[in-house]
C-alpha positions in Angstrom: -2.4 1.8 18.2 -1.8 5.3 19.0 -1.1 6.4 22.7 -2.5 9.3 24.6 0.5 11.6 23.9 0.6 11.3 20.2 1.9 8.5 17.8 3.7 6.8 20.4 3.1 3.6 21.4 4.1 2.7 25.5 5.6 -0.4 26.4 5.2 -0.8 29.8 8.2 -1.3 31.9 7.9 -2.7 35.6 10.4 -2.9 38.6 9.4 -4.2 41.9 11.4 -3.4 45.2 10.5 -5.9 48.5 11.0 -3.9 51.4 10.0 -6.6 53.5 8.6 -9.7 54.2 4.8 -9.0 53.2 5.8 -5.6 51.5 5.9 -4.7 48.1 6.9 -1.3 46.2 5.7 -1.4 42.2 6.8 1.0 39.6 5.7 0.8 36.4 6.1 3.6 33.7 5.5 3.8 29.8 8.1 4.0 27.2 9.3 6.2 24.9 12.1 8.1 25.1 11.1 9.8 28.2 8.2 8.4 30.1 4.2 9.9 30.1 2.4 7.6 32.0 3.7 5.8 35.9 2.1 4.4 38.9 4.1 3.4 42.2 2.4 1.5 44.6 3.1 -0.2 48.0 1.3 -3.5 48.4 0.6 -5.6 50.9 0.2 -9.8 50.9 -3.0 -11.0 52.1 -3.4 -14.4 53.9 -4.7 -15.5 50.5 -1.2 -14.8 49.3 -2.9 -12.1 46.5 -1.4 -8.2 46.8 -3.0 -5.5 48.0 -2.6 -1.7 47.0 -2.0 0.4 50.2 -1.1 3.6 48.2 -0.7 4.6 44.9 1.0 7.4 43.0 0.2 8.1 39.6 -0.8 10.4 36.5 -3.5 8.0 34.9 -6.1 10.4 34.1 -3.8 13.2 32.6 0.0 12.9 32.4 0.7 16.4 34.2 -1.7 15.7 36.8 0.2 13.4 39.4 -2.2 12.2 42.3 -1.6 10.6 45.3 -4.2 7.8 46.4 -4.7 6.4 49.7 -6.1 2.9 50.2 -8.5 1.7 53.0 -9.2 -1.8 53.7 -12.9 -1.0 54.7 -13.4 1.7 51.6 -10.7 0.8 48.9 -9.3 3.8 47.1 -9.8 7.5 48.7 -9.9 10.4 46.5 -6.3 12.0 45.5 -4.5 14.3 46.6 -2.9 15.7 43.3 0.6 17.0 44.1 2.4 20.1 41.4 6.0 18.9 40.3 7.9 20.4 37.4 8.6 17.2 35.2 7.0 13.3 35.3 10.5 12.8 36.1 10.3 14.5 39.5 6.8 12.8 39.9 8.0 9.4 39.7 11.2 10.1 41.5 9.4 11.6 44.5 7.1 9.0 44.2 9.4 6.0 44.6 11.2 7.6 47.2 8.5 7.9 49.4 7.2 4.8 48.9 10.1 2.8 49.2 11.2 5.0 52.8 7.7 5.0 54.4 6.1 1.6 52.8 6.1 -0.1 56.6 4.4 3.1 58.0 1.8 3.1 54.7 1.4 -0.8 55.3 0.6 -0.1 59.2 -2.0 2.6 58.4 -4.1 0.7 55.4 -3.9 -2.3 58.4 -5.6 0.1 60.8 -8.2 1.3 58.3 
C-alpha cells in the first residue's frame, strides 16, 4: 500500500525513554531512508496503570507542518501550535529534546489542568 509521500511504504519504528517513575517520552517515526512522518509524546501512568498523553509533537496532517499539542486532563487535546523548522529532522530532534528535558514540568502542568 502506497504511503502519503509516494511509493513508499513506512514501517514504523518506536523508542521509548523513562524519565521517571510514572513518566514516559515516545518517539515513533516512519521509515524510509529519511523519515516523513513522527510523533513524540510525554505520557503519564494513571492509577489504572494505562498511559496518558500530556503533550505531543508531530507532523500527522502534512509532513512539513510540525505542530505542537498540549493535553488537558479536563479537555483532552488543545489546538496546535505549529512550529517552522527547516527539515523533519530538526522537527523531531527539537522535539525529543524538549520533551525528554521538560517531561516533569509538562507532567506537573497536564496534572494541574
Amino acid at each position: 500500500m502506497p504511503g502519503p509521500w509516494g511509493g513508499v511504504v513506512a514501517t514504523p519504528r518506536e523508542v521509548e525513554f523513562e524519565r521517571e517513575a510514572g513518566i514516559r517520552v515516545r518517539w515513533r517515526r516512519s521509515e524510509a531512508p529519511p523519515p516523513y512522518t513522527y510523533s513524540v509524546t510525554v505520557e503519564v501512568l494513571g492509577e489504572d496503570a494505562s498511559w496518558t498523553t500530556a503533550r505531543l509533537w508531530d507532523n500527522a496532517d502534512d509532513v512539513n507542518e510540525h505542530h505542537v499539542h498540549q493535553y488537558t486532563r479536563r479537555n483532552g487535546k488543545q489546538k496546535p501550535v505549529v512550529r517552522e523548522f527547516i527539515s523533519i529532522n530538526e522537527a523531531m530532534a527539537t522535539a525529543i529534546v524538549e520533551a525528554r528535558r521538560d517531561a516533569v514540568e509538562i507532567v506537573r502542568e497536564w496534572e494541574q489542568s
